[in-house]
N, C-alpha and C positions, 0 to 999 in steps of 0.2 A: 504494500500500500504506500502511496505517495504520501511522503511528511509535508503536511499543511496544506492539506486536501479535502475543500473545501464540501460541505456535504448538502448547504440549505444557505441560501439569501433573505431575507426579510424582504416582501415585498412593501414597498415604499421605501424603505430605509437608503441610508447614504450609500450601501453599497451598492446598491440596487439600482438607484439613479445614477452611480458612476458605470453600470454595466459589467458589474464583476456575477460571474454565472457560479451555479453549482460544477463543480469538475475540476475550476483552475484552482492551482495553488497558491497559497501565499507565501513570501521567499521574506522580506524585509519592510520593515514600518518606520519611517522616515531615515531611512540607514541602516537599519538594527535588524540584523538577522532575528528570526525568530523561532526559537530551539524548543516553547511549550507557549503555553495556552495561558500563564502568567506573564510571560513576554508581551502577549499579543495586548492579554487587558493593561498592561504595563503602558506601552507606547501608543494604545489607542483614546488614552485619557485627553488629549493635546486639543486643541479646536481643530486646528489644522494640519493632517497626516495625508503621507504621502506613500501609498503600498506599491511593493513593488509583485508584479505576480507572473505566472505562465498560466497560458492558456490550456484545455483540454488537448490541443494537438502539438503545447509543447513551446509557443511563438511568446516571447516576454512582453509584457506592458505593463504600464504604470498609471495608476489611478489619483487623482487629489482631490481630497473630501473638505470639506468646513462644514462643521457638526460643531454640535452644541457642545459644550465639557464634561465629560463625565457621560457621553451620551456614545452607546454602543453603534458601532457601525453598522451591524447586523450578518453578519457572519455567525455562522455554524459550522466547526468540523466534524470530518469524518470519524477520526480520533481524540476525546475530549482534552486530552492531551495535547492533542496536535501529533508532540513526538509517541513511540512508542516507551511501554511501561520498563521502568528500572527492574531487574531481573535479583534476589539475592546474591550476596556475597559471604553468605554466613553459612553453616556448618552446625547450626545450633545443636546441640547434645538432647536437647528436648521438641526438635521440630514436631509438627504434626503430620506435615506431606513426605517425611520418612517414612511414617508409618501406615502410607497407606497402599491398600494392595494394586497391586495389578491390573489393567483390563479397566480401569472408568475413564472418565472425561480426560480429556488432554488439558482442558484446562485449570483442571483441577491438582494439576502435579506442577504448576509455574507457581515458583516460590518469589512474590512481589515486595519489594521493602523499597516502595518508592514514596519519596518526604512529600513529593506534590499530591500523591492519592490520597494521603493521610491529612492536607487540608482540604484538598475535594470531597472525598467520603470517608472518613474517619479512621482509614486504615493506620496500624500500629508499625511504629517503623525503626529502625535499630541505629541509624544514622552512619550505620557504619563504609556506604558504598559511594558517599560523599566529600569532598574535599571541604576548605574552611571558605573557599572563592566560593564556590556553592551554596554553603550554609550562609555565608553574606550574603548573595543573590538573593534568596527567601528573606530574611531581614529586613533587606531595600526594599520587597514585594509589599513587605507586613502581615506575612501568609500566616495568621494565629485562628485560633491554637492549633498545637502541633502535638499528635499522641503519641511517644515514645516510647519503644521496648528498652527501657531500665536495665530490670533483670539483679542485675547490681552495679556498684559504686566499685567494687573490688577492681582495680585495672587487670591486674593478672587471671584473678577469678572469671571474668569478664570475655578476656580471649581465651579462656579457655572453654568454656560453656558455650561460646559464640563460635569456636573453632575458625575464630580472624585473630589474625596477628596485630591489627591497628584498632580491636574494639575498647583498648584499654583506655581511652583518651573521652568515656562518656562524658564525665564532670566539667571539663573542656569546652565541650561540644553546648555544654547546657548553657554554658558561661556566656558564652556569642549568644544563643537565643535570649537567656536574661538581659545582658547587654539592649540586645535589641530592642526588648518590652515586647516579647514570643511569648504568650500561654502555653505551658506544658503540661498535658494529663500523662501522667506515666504509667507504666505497668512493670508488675513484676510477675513473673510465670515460674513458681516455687516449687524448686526438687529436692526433695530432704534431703539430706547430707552435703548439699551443695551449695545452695545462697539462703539458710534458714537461719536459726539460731541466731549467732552472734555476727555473720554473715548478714543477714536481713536490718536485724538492728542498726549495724552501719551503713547499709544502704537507706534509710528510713530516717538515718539521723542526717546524712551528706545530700538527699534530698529536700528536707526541712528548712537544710541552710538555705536552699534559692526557692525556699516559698514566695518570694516575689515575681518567680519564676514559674516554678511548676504549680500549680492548682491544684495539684491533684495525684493521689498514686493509690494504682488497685492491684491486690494483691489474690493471684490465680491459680490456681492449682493445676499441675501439667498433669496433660491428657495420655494418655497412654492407651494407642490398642492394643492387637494381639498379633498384628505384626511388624513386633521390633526386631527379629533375627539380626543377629549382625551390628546391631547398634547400641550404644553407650547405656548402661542397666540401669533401668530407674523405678519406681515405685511411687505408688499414692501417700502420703501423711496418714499416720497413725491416728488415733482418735487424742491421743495426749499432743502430736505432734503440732495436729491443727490446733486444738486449745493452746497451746502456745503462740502461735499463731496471729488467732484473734488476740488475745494477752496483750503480743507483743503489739498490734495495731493499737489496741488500747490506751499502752503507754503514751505512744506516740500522739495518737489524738486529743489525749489530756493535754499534752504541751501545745496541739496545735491551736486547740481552746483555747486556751490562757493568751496566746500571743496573736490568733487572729480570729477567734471566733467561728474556725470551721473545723469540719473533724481530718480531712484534708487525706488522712486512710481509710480505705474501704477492703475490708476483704470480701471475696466472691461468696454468693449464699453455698454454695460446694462443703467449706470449710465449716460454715455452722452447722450443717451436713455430717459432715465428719466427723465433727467433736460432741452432736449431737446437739444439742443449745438451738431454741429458739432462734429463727431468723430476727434480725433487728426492727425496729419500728419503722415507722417513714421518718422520722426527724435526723432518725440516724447519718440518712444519704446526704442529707443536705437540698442542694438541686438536682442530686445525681449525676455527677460530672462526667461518672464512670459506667453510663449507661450502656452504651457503643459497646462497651466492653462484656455487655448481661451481666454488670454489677450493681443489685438492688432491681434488675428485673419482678423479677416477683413482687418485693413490696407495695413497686409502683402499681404494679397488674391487683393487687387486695385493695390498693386505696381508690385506684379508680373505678373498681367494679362497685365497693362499698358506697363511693362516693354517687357515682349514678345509679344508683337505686335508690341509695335513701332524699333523692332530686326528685325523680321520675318514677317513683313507685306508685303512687294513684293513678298517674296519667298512666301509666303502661296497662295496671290492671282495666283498670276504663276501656283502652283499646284491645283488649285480649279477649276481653267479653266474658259473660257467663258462660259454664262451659269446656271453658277454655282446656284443651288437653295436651300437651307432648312430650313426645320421647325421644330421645336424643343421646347417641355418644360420643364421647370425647376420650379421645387415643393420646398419649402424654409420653413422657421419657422419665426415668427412675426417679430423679430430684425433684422433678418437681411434680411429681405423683399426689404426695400428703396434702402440698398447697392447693391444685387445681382441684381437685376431690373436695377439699375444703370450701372453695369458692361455689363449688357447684351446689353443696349442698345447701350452703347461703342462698344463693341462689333460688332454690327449689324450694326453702322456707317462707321466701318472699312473693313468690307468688303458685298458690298451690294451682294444681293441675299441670306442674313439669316434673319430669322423671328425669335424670341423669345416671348415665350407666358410665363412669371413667374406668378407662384399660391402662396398664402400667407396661410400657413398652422396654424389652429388656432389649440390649444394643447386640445383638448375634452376631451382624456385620462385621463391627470393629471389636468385638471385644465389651464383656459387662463392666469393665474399668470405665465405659464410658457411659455416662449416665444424661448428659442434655436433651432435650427434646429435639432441636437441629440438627444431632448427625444421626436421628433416626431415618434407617434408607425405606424405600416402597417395600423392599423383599419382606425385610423384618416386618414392617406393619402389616401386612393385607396376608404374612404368615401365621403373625399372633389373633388375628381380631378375625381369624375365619372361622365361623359357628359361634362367636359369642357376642355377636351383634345384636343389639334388643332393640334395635329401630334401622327407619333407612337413613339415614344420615351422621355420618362420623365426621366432627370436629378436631383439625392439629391446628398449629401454629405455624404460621406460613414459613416459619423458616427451617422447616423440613426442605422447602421447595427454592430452587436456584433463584437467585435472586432476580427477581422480574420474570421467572420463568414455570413452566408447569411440568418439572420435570424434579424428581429426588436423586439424590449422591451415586445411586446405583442404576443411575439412567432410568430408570423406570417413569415411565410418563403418567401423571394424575388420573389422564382416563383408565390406562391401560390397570392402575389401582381398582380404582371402581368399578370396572368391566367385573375384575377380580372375585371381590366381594359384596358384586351385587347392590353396591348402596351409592348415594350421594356423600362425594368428600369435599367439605369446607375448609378451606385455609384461613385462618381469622389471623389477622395482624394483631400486632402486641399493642393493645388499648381494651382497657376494661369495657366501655361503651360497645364498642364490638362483638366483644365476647362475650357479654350479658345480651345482644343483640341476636347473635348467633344460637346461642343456648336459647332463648324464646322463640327465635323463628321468627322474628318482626326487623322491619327495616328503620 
């Protein structure tokens, strides 16, 4: 594919009056090559830009616009990038697309750790496949916030766990974004005996130091399927280990109160999971910085279900009429089994005449170390939920399904589900209004 190839014109717009078509490329915006899609919003801020372009068949021209400031030319690429995606440079000891088999999507085995996707869509990124010319370039942009794979503060620890030679220089790297006035949400992805303990503690304390910096750091427990053959031995946290864990976020959070009024650690609900301890409240999260991450997922999914209903409970019963009768299931992943079971039956309290029948999806696929509802694939579901269906319609959460797409981890297409087991399958995005929407059948 042609880099800076142009995919859609705004009709009316300035480009469109200058006669720039879907097909040509763009090469340069008043001089400045232009290498991504922050370049392009970069130089097109000006009143008056001057592009330079090739045509469909290849022939150069140059266009000059006067537009208002701040006002988009109207251009669309092929590539939202423009360029194509930064490819990994890391080795992680704890990847996930190590572990995964054989035989699926191709595009599912490209390991991305590129810093522009991560202010586009929130993707986590390690910083490690970038120079300091680079990380200034984003700075000049103001590309905030920026979610970064942490991991740890340890430089040595660091390259080694990353399996890079130059990832020792995080601190560094955070320095220039602080400098700059960069929003950081970090992550840590924690493998016992390796960045825990006393290990975590100083990552937790060396992050603190640039809270003016970072906003934020969640802390994740590594995934593990069941096929590692061949690579670096690792294990889930103990039930003591996670309570430690939380402990130690704990600590941290008290200081972070005292000095700015936020809790500023989150650990993943996994870990309260683990150590068995109630999931936290909603105050906990805060604004939930660490959502992207499905850190405080759930909570938010209990306050918004509770929230729209105890709104819209008269007016819902009004519309459901006397009467009123359904049944319904809802297919789920290990962890969050107890919660949504819980919601449902809330649910089904509040307005009688709904039945809820919730299925606990064990992960066959990858291994029962993996317990989220997202990497459950089609096989697993439409193998567990055959004969024990008690209505036509099964509810998951749409991120079983590729994203914008109607298709699960093991290629299996949503109809070709349904053909399966006979019923109607709902994807419900992650909004309580929804899923309380979904569960009654009403729009």
């Amino acid at each position: 594919m042609k880099k800076g190839l142009i995919s859609y014109v705004e009709p009316g717009s300035a480009a469109y009056e200058g006669g720039i078509l879907p097909g040509d490329c763009l090469l340069k915006v008043n001089g400045h090559k232009i290498r991504d899609i922050f370049d392009y919003r970069y130089y097109t801020t000006e009143e008056n830009i001057s592009l330079e372009l090739i045509d469909a068949d290849g022939e150069p021209y140059v266009v000059d616009i006067e537009k208002d400031a701040e006002e988009d030319p109207g251009i669309s690429f092929e590539e939202p990038l423009i360029d194509t995606d930064r490819g990994c440079a890391n080795g992680c000891i704890f990847c996930f697309i190590d572990q995964m088999p054989r035989g699926m999507r191709s595009t599912l085995y490209f390991k991305d750790d590129d810093t522009r996707l991560s202010f586009l869509t929130g993707n986590y990124v390690t910083l490690t496949n970038i120079g300091y010319a680079e990380l200034n370039r984003l700075v000049k942009y103001r590309l905030s916030p920026i979610n970064v794979s942490v991991h740890t503060t340890n430089p040595e620890l660091r390259c080694s766990m990353l399996k890079h030679k130059g990832a020792g220089d995080i601190m560094k790297k955070l320095d220039v974004l602080r400098k700059g006035c960069i929003t950081v949400n970090a992550q840590i992805v924690l493998c016992p005996g390796y960045n825990d303990g006393a290990e975590l503690e100083r990552t937790l304390s060396d992050l603190l130091s640039l809270d003016d910096c970072v906003a934020s750091v969640s802390i994740v427990p590594v995934g593990l399927t069941k096929f590692r053959e061949g690579l670096t031995p690792l294990r889930l946290p103990t039930k003591e280990e996670a309570c430690r864990v939380i402990d130690t976020a704990e600590k941290f959070r008290r200081i972070s109160f005292e000095k700015n009024g936020s809790g500023f650690v989150y650990p993943a609900d996994e870990f309260f999971i683990y150590a068995e301890r109630e999931i936290p409240d909603y105050d906990y999260y805060d604004d939930f910085p660490q959502l992207e991450n499905g850190v405080g997922m759930l909570r938010l999914l209990d306050f918004q279900v509770c929230e729209y209903i105890q709104g819209h409970r008269k007016r819902i019963i009004k519309k459901l009429g006397e009467g009123y009768s359904r049944t319904v299931d809802v297919a789920t992943g290990v962890a969050a089994y107890t919660f949504i079971d819980k919601l449902c039956k809330y649910t089904e309290n509040c307005f009688p005449g709904l039945k809820t029948s919730v299925h606990c999806i064990q992960n066959d696929f990858f291994g029962h170390t993996i317990t989220v509802s997202g990497l459950i694939t089609g096989g697993d579901l439409t193998a567990q939920l055959k004969g024990k269906l008690t209505s036509g319609e099964v509810l998951i959460t749409e991120n079983m399904l590729r994203n914008g797409e109607t298709v699960f981890l093991d290629n299996i297409e949503l109809s070709d589900a349904e053909e399966t087991l006979g019923v109607k399958i709902t994807a419900v995005p992650d909004s309580g209004e929804l899923f309380v929407k979904s569960l009654l059948g009403i729009n």
